[in-house]
C-alpha positions as CSV (number, residue, x, y, z in Angstrom):
1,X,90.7,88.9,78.5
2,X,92.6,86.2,79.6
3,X,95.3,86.7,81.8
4,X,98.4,84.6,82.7
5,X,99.3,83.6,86.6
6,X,102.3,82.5,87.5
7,X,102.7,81.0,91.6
8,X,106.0,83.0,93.3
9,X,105.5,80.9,96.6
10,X,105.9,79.8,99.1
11,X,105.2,76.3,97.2
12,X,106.0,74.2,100.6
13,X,105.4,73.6,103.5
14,X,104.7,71.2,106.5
15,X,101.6,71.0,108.1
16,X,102.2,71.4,112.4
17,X,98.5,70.8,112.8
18,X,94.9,71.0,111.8
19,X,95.5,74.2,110.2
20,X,98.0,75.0,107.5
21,X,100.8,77.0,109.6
22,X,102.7,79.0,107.7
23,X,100.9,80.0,105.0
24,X,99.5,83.2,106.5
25,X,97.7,86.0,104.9
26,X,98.0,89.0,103.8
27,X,95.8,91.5,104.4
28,X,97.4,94.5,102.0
29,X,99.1,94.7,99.1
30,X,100.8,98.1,97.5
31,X,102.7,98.7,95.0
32,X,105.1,102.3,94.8
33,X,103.3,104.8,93.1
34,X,106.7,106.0,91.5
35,X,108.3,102.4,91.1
36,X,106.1,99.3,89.8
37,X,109.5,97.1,90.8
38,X,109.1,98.2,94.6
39,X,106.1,96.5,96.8
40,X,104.4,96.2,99.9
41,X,102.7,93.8,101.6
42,X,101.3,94.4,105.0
43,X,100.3,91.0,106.9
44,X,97.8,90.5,110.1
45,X,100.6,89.8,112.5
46,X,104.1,89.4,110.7
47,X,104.8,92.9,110.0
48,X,105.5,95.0,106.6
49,X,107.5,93.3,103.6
50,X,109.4,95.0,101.4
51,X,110.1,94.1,97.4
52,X,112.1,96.2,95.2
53,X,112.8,92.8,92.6
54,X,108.9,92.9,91.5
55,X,108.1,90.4,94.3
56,X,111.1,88.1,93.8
57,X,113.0,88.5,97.1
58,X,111.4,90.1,100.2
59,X,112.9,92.0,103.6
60,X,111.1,92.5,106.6
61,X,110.5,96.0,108.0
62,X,109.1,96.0,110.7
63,X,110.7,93.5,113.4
64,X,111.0,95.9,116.3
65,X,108.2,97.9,116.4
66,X,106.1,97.3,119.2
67,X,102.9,96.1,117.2
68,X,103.6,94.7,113.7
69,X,100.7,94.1,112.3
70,X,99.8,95.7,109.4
71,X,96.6,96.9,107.5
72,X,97.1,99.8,104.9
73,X,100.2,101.3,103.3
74,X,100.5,104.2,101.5
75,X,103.6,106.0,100.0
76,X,104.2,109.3,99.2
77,X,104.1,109.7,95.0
78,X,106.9,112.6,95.2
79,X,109.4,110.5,97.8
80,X,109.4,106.7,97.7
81,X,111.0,107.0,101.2
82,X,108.0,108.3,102.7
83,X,105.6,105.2,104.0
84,X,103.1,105.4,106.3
85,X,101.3,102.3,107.7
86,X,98.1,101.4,109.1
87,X,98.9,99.1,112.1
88,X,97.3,96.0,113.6
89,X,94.6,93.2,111.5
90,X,91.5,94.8,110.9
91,X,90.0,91.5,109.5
92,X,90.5,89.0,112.2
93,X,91.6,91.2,115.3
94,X,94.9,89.2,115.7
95,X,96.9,91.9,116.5
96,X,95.3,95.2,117.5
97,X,96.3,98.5,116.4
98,X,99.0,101.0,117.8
99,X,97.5,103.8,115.2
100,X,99.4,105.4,112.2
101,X,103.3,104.9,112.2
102,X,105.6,106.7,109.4
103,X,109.0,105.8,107.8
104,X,111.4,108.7,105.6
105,X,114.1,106.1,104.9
106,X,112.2,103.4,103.2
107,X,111.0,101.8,105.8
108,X,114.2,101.4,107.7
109,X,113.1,102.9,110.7
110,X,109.7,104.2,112.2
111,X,108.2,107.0,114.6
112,X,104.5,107.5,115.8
113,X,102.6,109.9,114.0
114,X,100.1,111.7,115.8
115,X,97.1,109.5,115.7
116,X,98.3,106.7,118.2
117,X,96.0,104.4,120.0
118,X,96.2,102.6,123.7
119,X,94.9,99.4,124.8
120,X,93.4,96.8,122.6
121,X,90.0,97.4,120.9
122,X,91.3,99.6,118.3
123,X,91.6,98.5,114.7
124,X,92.9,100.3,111.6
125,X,92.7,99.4,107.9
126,X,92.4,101.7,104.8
127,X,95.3,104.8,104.3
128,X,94.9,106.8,101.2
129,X,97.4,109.8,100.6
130,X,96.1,112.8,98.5
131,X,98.6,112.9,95.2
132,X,97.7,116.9,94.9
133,X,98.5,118.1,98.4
134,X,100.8,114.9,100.3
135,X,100.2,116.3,103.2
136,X,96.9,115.2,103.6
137,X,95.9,111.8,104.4
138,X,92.7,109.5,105.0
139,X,93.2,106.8,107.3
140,X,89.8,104.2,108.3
141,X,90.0,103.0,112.0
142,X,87.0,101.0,114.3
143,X,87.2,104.9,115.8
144,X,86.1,106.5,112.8
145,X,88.1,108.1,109.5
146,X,90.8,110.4,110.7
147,X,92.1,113.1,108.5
148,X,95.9,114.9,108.7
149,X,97.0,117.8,106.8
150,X,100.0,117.8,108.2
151,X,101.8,114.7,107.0
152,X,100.9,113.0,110.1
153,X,101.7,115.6,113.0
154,X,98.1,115.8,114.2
155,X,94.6,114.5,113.1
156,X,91.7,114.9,113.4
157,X,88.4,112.7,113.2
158,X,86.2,113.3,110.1
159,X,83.1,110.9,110.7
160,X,82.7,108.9,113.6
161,X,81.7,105.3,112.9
162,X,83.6,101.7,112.5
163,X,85.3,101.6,109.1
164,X,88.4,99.6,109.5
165,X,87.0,96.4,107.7
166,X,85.7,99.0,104.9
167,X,87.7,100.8,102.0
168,X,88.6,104.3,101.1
169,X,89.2,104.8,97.7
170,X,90.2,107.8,95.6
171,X,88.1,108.8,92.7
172,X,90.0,108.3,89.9
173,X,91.1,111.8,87.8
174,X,89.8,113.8,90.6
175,X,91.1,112.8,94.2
176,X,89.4,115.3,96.3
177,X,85.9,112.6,95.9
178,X,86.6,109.8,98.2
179,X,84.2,107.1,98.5
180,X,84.1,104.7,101.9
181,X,82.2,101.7,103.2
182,X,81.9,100.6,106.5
183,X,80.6,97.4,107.3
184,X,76.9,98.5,106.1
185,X,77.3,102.0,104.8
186,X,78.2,103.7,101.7
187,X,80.1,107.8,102.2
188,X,81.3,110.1,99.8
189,X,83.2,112.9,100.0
190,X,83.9,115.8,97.2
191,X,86.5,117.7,100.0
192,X,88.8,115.0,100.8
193,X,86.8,114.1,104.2
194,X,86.6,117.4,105.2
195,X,83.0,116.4,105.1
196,X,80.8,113.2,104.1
197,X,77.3,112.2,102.5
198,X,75.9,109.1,103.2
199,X,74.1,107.5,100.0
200,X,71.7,104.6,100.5
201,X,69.7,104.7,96.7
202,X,70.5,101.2,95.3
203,X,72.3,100.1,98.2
204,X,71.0,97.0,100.3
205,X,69.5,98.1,103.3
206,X,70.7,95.1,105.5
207,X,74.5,94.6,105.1
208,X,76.7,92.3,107.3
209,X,79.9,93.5,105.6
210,X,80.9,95.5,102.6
211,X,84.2,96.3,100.0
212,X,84.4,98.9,97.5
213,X,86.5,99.5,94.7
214,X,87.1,101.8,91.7
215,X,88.4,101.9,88.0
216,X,90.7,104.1,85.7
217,X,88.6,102.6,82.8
218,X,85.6,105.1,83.8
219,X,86.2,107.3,86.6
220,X,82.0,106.7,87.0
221,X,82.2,103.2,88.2
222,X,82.0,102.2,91.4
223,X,82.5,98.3,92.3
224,X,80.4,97.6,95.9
225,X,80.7,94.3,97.1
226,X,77.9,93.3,100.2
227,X,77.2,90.4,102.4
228,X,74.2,89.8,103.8
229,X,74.0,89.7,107.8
């Protein structure tokens, strides 16, 4: 069907060099669960923005923390003020990751959770929240997929492996299957991580990088998108 785009900006801006500053990306948008007005954006290294006018006017959240990139977001379906973020650019390393941070006012303020990382090699993307138990949380790191069922107090790793460039995604109807790629893997889960299956039928055998998606419109579908080496 055809669908109608409107541009929300920014529309200008001046050109400092050979590369179009100021015009960064974004590497995660999210919209509330309980508030389609209220949105997310989490960018590689210019912190977490915050939308409650449906994307007309923007605050930033996350100007003191001491890493502010940002990967993955997820809010808590029962409490709007419960955010949790998945820290540093886990598409071009430019700002490497401090591990899992959570807000209960909104995003006003933050703490550490208990997945935290040190040095500079670590990388987080993906961070799904279970909507039938929200204490229990997927996040994808360059460590490996990291579980809580705690809100956040501890976790522990569920499958070792790189899968911050990759996806989780949430079956749709039935939460508790979670499918994830890494950069040349396809993983499913029917326990919310407790354990995984690795599935190759189908698949190619030689991927450089891969994306995955679902659909509502049949809870069957799986979207994988490869590139080659």
């Amino acid at each position: 069907p055809t669908s109608i785009w409107e541009p929300v900006g920014p529309l200008n801006h001046i050109n400092t060099g050979s590369w179009s500053s100021g015009q960064g990306r974004a590497n995660v948008v999210y919209v509330d669960p309980s508030n389609e007005n209220t949105i997310y954006i989490g960018t590689p290294a210019g912190g977490i923005w915050k939308s409650t006018t449906g994307g007309t006017n923007w605050i930033p959240l996350s100007d003191n923390l001491p890493q502010i990139g940002v990967s993955g977001i997820a809010v808590d379906p029962t409490n709007s003020d419960i955010i949790y973020i998945a820290t540093g650019d886990r598409d071009a390393s430019n700002s490497y990751s401090i591990g899992v941070m959570k807000s209960t006012d909104g995003g006003l303020t933050w703490d550490t959770t208990g997945l935290t990382f040190t040095g500079t090699n670590s990388f987080a993307g993906d961070i799904v929240i279970n909507p039938t138990n929200v204490n229990e949380l997927l996040v994808a790191t360059s460590n490996g997929i990291y579980k809580t069922t705690n809100a956040g107090t501890t976790w522990s790793q569920v499958k070792a492996g790189s899968f911050s460039q990759g996806c989780i995604r949430l079956k749709p109807n039935n939460p508790n299957t979670v499918y994830v790629v890494s950069e040349n893997r396809f993983t499913r889960s029917t326990n919310f991580g407790s354990t995984f299956t690795t599935i190759t039928t189908g698949l190619p055998s030689n991927s450089g990088r891969m994306l995955l998606d679902v659909t509502p419109a049949d809870e069957n579908v799986i979207y994988i998108l490869s590139a080659d080496n």
